[in-house]
C-alpha positions in Angstrom: 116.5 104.6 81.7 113.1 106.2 81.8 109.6 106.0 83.3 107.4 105.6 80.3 103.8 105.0 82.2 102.7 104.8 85.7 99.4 103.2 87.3 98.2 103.5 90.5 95.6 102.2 92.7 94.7 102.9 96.5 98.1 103.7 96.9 98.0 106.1 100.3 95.3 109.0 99.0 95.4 107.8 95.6 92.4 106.1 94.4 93.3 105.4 90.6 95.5 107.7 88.2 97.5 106.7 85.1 100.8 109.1 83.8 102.2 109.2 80.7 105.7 110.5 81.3 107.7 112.6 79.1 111.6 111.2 78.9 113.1 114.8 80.0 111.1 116.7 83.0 107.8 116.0 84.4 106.3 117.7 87.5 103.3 117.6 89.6 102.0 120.8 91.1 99.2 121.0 93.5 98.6 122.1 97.4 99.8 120.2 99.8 98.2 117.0 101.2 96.9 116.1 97.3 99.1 113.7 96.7 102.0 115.0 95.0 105.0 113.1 97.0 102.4 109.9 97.0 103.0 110.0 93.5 107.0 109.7 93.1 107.0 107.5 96.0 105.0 105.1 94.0 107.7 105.4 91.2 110.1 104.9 94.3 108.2 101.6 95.3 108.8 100.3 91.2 112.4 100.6 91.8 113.2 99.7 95.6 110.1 97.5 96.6 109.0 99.8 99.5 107.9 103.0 99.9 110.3 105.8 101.0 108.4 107.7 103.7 106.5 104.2 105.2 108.4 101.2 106.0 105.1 99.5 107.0 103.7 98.1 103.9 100.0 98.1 104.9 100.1 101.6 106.2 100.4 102.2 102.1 97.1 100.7 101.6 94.5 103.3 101.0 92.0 103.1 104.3 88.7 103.3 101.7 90.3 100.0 100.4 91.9 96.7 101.3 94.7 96.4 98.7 97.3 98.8 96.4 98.4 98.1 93.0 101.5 100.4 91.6 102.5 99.2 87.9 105.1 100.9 85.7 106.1 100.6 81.8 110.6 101.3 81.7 112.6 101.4 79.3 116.2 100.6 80.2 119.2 99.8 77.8 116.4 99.5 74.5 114.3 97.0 76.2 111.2 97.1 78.0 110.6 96.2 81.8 107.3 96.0 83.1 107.2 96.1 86.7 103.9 95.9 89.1 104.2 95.7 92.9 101.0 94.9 95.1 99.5 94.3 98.2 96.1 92.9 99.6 95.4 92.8 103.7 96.2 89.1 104.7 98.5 88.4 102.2 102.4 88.4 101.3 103.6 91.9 99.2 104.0 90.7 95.6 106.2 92.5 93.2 106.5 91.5 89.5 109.0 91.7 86.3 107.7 90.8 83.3 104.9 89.2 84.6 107.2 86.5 86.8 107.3 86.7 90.4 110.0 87.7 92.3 110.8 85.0 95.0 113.2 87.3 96.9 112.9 91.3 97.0 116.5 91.3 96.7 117.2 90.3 93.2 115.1 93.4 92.2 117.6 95.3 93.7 119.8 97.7 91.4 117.5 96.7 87.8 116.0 100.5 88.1 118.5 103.1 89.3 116.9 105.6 90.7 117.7 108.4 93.5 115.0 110.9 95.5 115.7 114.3 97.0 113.0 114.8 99.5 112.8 116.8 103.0 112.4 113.3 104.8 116.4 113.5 104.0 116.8 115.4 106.8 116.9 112.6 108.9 120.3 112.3 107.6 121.1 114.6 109.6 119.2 115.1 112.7 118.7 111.7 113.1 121.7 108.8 114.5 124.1 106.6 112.7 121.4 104.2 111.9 120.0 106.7 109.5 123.1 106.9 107.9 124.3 103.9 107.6 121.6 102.7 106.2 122.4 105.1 103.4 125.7 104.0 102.4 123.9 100.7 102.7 121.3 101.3 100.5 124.1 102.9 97.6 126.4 100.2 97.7 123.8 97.6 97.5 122.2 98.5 94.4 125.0 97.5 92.5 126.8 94.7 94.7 123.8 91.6 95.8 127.1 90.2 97.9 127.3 92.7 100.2 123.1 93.0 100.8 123.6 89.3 101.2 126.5 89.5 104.1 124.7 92.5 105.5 121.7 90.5 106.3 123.9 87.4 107.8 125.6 89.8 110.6 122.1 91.2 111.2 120.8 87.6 111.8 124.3 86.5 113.7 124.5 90.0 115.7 120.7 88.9 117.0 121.2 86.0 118.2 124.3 86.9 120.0 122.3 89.9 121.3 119.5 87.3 122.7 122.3 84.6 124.1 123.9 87.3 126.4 120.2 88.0 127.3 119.8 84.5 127.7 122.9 84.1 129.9 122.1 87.1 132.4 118.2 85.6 133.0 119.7 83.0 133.7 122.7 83.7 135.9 124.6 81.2 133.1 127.5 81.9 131.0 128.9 79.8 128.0 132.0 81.2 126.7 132.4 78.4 123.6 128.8 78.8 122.4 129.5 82.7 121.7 132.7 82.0 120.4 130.8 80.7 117.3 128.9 83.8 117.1 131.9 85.6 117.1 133.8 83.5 114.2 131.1 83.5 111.8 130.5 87.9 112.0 134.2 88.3 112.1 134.4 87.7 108.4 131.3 89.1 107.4 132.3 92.1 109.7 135.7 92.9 107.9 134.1 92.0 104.1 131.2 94.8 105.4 134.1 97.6 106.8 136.3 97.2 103.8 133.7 97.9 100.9 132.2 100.6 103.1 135.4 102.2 103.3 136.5 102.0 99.5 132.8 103.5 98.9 133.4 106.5 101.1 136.6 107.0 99.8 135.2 106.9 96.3 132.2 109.0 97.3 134.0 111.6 99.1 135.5 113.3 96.1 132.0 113.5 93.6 130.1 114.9 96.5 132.8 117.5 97.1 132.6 118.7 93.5 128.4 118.6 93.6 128.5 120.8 96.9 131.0 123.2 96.0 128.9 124.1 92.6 125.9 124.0 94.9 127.0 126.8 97.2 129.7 128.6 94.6 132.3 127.4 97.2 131.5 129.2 99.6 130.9 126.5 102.7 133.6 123.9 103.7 131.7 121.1 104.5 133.3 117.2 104.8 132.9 114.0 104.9 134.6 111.3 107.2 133.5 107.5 107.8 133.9 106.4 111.6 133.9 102.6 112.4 135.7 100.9 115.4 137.0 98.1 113.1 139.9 101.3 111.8 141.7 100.4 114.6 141.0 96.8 115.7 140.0 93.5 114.1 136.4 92.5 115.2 137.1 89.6 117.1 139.8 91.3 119.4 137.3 94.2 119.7 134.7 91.4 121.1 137.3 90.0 123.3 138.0 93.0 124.4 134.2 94.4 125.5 132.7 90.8 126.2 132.4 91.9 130.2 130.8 94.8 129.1 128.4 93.2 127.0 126.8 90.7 129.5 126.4 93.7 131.4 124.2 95.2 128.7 122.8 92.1 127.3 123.8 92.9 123.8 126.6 93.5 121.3 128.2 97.1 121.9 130.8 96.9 119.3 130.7 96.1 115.6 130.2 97.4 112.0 126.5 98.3 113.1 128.1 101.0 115.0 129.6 102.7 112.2 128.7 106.2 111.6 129.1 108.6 108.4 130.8 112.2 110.3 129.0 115.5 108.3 130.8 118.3 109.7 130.9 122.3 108.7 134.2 124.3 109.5 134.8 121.2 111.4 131.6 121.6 113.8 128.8 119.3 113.3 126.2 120.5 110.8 123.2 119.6 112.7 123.9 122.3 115.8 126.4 125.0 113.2 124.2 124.8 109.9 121.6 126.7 108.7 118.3 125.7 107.2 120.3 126.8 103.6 123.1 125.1 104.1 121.9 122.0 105.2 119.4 121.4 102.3 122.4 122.3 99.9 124.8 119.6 101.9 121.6 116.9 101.5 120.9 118.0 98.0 124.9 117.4 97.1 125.0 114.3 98.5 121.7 112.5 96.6 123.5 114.0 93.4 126.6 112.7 94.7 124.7 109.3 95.5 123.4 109.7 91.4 126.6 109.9 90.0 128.2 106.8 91.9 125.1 104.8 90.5 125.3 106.0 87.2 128.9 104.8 87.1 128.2 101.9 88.7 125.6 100.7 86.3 126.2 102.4 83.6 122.7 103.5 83.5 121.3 107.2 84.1 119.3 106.6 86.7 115.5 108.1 86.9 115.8 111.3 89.5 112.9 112.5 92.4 112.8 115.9 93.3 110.1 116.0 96.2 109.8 120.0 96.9 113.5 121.3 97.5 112.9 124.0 96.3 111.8 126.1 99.3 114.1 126.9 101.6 116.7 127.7 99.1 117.5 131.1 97.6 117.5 131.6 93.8 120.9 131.3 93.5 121.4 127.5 95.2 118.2 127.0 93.1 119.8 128.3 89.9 122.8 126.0 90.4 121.2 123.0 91.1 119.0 123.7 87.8 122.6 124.0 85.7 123.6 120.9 87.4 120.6 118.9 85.8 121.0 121.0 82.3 123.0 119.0 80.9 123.7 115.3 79.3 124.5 113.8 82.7 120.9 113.7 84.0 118.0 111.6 82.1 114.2 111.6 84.0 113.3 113.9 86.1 110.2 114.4 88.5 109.8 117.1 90.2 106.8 118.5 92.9 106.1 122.1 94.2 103.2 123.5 95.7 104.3 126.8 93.4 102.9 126.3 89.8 104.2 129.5 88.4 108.0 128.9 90.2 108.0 125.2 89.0 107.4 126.4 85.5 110.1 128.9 85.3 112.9 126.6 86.8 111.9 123.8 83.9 112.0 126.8 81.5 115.1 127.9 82.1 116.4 124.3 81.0 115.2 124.2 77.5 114.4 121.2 78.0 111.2 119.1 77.1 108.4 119.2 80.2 105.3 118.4 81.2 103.1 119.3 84.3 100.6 117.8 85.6 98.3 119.7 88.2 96.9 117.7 91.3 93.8 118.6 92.7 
């Protein structure tokens, strides 16, 4: 899988460029603030249908302009898929493949693997479960359309319980049968959702502990663990059990949304016991560990985004992480750095073919 060509047009600060990407290594150097992240999350947008860093689609829009156009030439498997996402004010997001419309942004889903290691990740971190969850979402969707699809029924179900029990306690009203059927039809969807989240942790666990320990020369213990309510108790006993509690709070307190991926470091959590260093190194392992599982899952390399993690980092976490990419496991690579001279010797060291591509 490779990025081939990329257009752009009032995409954030971008007015109009056009790459031409080598297969191996290509990075954009420049200051900050000229556009350099703008430009892989563009590539991002090809592959996931949004951008990265800004949920809100018309945020993306360039403000000299009233639309954005990003369009992409891949190569995947020997055959060519054209992909072209856009946007004009007052109308739907459009994204096309092969010049037919997608009805749903779902089936685009998992057609270009592709992973980005950027400091937003850091929200993995100093952020709440929502953050994470929405990771493991994100992996484990890519490759299975059944669990998006039962995701997004007990996010529909879980809000209209959540607005019944509001519904009940404005109106000093209670119907016990009528939120029994909200309760029967997550329970399902509930245990389908816990059960391939826990056979992807258990899976993930394992690749991630090999990427950090060659990150940090083994030299940090850091784990892993998965926390959901539904270890210990089926759903529907679990809403049984807090129902009182919920009319009291007007939503559901208890569920699979509550779930929560545990990153600890000699057992203390990493966000108050880890340093700047080890942090990055932890977030860097688990995007490469996050590359792996999709590259097996697919059977595709998918493309890779390095969005300036290079700072922060001594030479020697750089130096592995540069090992870790020299080799026949890793295809595409993108990289930014506001340090021309440093970005060149990394992608030197590789023997590999490059190209850089100054923004100004």
């Amino acid at each position: 899988m490779h990025l081939k060509d990329l257009h752009i047009i009032n995409y954030k600060n971008i007015e109009q460029r056009h790459f031409i990407f080598e297969n191996k290594i290509n990075c954009f150097v420049g200051e900050n603030g000229k556009g350099k992240t703008n430009i892989l999350d563009a590539i991002y947008y090809l592959a996931y249908g949004k951008s990265y860093f800004n949920p809100i689609a018309l945020q993306n829009i360039n403000h000299q302009a009233d639309f954005f156009v990003v369009e992409g030439t891949f190569e995947k498997n020997d055959q060519t898929e054209h992909i072209v996402c856009s946007l004009k004010k007052g109308q739907k997001k459009s994204m096309k493949r092969n010049g037919k419309l997608y009805q749903k942004f779902s089936e685009h889903l998992g057609l270009i693997p592709l992973v980005i290691i950027s400091p937003a990740d850091q929200d993995l971190i100093s952020e709440g479960s929502e953050v994470r969850r929405k990771f493991i979402d994100t992996v484990i969707s890519q490759q299975d359309s059944q669990y998006m699809q039962d995701l997004i029924a007990y996010q529909k179900i879980i809000s209209q319980r959540n607005a019944l029990l509001k519904y009940f306690a404005i109106n000093r009203t209670f119907d016990r049968d009528t939120l029994a059927i909200y309760n029967e039809q997550l329970a399902p969807l509930a245990a389908n959702i816990y059960a391939k989240r826990k056979t992807f942790i258990e899976d993930f666990i394992p690749i991630f502990s090999v990427y950090h320990n060659k990150i940090t020369g083994n030299k940090e213990n850091v784990s892993l663990r998965y926390e959901s309510q539904l270890e210990n108790s089926l759903f529907d006993i679990l809403l049984n059990e807090n129902l009182d509690k919920d009319r009291v709070l007007q939503y559901t307190s208890v569920g699979i949304h509550k779930d929560d991926l545990i990153i600890e470091i000699d057992q203390y959590p990493i966000k108050k016991f880890g340093s700047q260093g080890q942090q990055k190194s932890l977030l860097i392992a688990l995007k490469l560990a996050q590359f792996d599982f999709i590259k097996k899952q697919s059977g595709t390399l998918p493309i890779l985004l390095f969005d300036d993690i290079f700072d922060k980092l001594d030479a020697q976490r750089v130096q592995h992480i540069i090992n870790l990419v020299n080799d026949e496991r890793f295809g595409q690579l993108f990289i930014t750095d506001t340090h021309q001279d440093r970005t060149e010797l990394i992608v030197q060291s590789t023997q590999l073919d490059y190209e850089i591509f100054k923004i100004q």
